[in-house]
N, C-alpha and C positions, 0 to 999 in steps of 0.2 A: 875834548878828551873826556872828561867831565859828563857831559852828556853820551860818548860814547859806552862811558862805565857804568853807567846806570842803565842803560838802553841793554848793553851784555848781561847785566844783573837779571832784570826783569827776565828776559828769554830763558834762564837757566834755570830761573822759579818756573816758569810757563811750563818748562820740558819736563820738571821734577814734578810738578801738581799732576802733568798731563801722563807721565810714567803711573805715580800714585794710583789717578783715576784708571790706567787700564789692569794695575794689578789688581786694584780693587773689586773692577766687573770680572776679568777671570776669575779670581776667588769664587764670588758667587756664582758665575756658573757651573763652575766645580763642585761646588756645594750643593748646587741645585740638582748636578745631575747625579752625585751623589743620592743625594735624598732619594727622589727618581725609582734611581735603583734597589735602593732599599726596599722600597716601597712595593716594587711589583715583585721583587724576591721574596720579601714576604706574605703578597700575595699567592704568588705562585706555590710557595710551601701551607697557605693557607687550604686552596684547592686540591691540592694533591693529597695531604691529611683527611681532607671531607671524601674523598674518592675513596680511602685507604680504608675509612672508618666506614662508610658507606657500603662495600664491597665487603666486607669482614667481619659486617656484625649484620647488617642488614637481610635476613634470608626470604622477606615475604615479596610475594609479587607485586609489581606496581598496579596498585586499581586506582577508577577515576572516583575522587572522593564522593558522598551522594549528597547532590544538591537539591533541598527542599521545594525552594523557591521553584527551580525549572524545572522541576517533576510535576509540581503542579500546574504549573502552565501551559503544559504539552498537553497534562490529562485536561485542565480545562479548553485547549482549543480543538483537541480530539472529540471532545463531547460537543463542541458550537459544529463541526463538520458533520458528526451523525446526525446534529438538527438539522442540518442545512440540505444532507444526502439521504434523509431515511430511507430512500427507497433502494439505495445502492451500496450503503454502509452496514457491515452486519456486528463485528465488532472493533473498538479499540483498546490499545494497550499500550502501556509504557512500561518495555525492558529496559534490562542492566542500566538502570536508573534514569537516563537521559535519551532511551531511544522512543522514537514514538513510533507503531506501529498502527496502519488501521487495513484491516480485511474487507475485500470488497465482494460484492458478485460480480460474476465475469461478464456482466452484461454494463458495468460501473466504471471500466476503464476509462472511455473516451468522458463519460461526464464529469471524474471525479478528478484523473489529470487537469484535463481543463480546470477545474476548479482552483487547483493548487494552484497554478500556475498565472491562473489573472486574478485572482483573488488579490485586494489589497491588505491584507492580513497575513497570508499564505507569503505570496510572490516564489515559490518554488519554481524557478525558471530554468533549472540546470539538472538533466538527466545524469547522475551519476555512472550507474549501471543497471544495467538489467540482467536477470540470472532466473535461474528457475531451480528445484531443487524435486527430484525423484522419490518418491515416497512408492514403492509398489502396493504394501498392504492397503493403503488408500483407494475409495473409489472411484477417486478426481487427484489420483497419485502423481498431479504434476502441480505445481506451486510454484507461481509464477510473481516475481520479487520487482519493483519498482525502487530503489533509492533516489531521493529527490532531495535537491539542495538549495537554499536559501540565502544566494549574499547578500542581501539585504536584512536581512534578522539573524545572520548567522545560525542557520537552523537545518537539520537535519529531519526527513520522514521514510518515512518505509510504508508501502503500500505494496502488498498481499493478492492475490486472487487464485483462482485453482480452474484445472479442466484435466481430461482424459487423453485418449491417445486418438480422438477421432474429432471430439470437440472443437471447431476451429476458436479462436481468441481474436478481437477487434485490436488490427494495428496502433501501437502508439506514436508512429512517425507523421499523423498528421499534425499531435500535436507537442512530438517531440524531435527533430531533425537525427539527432544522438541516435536513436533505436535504429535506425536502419540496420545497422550492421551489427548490433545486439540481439533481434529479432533475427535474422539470418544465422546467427553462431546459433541460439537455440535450437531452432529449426534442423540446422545441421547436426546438433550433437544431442538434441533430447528427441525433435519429431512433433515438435509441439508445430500447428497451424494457424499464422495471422492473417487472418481476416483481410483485405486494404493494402496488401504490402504492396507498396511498385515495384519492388525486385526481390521476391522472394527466391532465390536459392542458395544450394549452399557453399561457403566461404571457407571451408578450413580443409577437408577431407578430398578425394580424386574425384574425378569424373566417374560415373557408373556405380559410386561406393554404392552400395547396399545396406541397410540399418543403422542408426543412429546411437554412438558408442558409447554417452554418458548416459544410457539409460541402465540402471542397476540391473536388468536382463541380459545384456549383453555382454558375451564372455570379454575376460581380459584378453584372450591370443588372439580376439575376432575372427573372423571368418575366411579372410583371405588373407594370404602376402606377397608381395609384387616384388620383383629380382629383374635385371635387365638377362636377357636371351640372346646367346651372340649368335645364334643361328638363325633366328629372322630378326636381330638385331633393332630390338624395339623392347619395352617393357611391358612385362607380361603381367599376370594376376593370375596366381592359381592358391589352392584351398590350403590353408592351415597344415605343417605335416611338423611336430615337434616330436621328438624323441621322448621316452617315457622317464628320463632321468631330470627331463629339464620341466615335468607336467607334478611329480610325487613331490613333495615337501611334507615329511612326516617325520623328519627329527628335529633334534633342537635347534641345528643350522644348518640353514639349506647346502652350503657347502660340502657337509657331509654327504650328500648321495655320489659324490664326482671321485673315482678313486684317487686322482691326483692328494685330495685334501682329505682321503678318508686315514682314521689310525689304525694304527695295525693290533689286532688285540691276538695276542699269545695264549694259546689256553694253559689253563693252570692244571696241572697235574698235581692231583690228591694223593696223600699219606699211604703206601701201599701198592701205589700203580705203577707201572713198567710203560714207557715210551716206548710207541710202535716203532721197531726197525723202519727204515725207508723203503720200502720194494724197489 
C-alpha cells in the first residue's frame, strides 16, 4: 500500500509539472504571436504613412539618379568602338545619363552588329527592338534605331543609322534571328527596304494596301475603307468618303461641331430694341 502511495504521488506531480509545462508553451506562443502581430501592424502603419507622405508632399517626377561612374564608362567604351569601327562609326553619345548611343553609316550595320554581339567586351547578344523614326524635313528622313542588350554586363546600346525612301538598308536577321518580323513591320508601316531579308513582306496591314501609314505624309483617314457588301457578299475597299463635320475641328471641342452637343446661344437683345414678331 505504501508503495502504491507513493507510486499515486509521483503520477500526480508528473501530470501537474506536465499541465505546468503545456501552459507554459501556450503562454509563449501567445506571446509570440502576439508580438508577430504587433510587429507587422506596425509595419503595415509604417508603409502606409510613407505612401501617404510620399503622395502628398512629393510632387517631382521620378528621374533615374545620374551616375558618374557609368557615364563614364559608356563614353569610355563608345570611344574604344569608334577606334575599333572608324570606318563605320561617325558619332557617339551618352543620353539621359546612362544611355549609350552610337550613329553609324548605313553601310555599318552588318559589321558593327556583329561587332557587339561577339565581342568579348560588348556580348550584346539580344535584339531588343527595332523601330525607325520619320523625320520628313531630313534628307535621309528615315532613322533607323537598333536597341541591343547585354545579360551579361547588364548593359544597354542604341545604334542609329539613316536612309531615304529608295535607299535599300542591309538586313539585320543574318545576324540577328529577332528582326525578322521588326524589319517586316517597318517595311509595312514606314516603306523602309532591307537589303537580305528572306521574307520580306508585309505583316500588319490587308492584301493590296497601297502606301505605308506611319509615314508623317500620309493622311490620318488614309486612302481607302473597306465595309463588307451584302450584294457580292465579300469585302470590299473603296475611297475614303467622310462627312465634313467629322473632317473641321476649329473649336475648342471637337464635340462642338455635332448639333447633338452643340449649346444653344440666345441672342441678347440690346437697351432699346423691339423683338421681331414671329411671321
Amino acid at each position: 500500500e505504501t508503495w502504491l502511495d507513493f507510486c499515486s504521488f509521483l503520477s500526480g506531480d508528473i501530470r501537474v509539472i506536465g499541465l505546468r509545462k503545456m501552459a507554459a508553451s501556450l503562454f509563449r506562443l501567445v506571446g509570440s504571436g502576439l508580438r508577430l502581430g504587433a510587429c507587422s501592424i506596425n509595419r503595415n502603419l509604417a508603409v502606409l504613412q510613407t505612401r501617404l507622405e510620399s503622395s502628398s508632399t512629393e510632387t517631382r517626377p521620378t528621374v533615374r539618379p545620374k551616375d558618374e561612374v557609368t557615364q563614364n564608362r559608356l563614353a569610355k567604351f563608345g570611344e574604344y568602338v569608334a577606334e575599333i569601327l572608324p570606318k563605320y562609326v561617325q558619332q557617339v553619345q551618352v543620353t539621359c545619363f546612362n544611355e549609350l548611343e552610337i550613329m553609324i553609316h548605313p553601310d555599318g550595320v552588318i559589321p558593327v552588329l556583329t561587332f557587339l554581339r561577339d565581342h568579348t567586351n560588348a556580348q550584346f547578344k539580344s535584339l531588343i527592338d527595332q523601330t525607325v523614326v520619320d523625320v520628313p524635313t531630313r534628307q535621309n528622313r528615315f532613322e533607323i534605331v537598333y536597341n541591343l542588350l547585354s545579360l551579361a554586363y547588364n548593359s544597354r546600346i542604341r545604334v542609329k543609322t539613316y536612309t531615304d525612301e529608295l535607299t535599300p538598308v542591309d538586313s539585320a536577321v543574318p545576324v540577328f534571328q529577332a528582326a525578322n518580323w521588326y524589319e517586316r513591320e517597318i517595311w509595312d508601316m514606314f516603306g523602309v527596304f532591307f537589303a537580305n531579308h528572306p521574307d520580306l513582306r508585309r505583316i500588319l496591314t490587308d492584301y493590296g494596301f497601297e502606301g505605308h501609314p506611319f509615314r508623317k505624309d500620309f493622311p490620318l483617314s488614309g486612302y481607302v475603307e473597306v465595309r463588307y457588301d451584302d450584294e457580292v457578299k465579300r469585302v470590299v475597299a473603296e475611297p475614303v468618303e467622310l462627312a465634313q463635320e467629322f473632317r473641321k475641328f476649329d473649336l475648342s471641342s471637337p464635340w462642338e461641331v455635332f448639333p447633338a452637343y452643340r449649346e444653344e446661344q440666345t441672342p441678347k437683345i440690346e437697351a432699346g430694341e423691339k423683338k421681331l414678331d414671329a411671321k
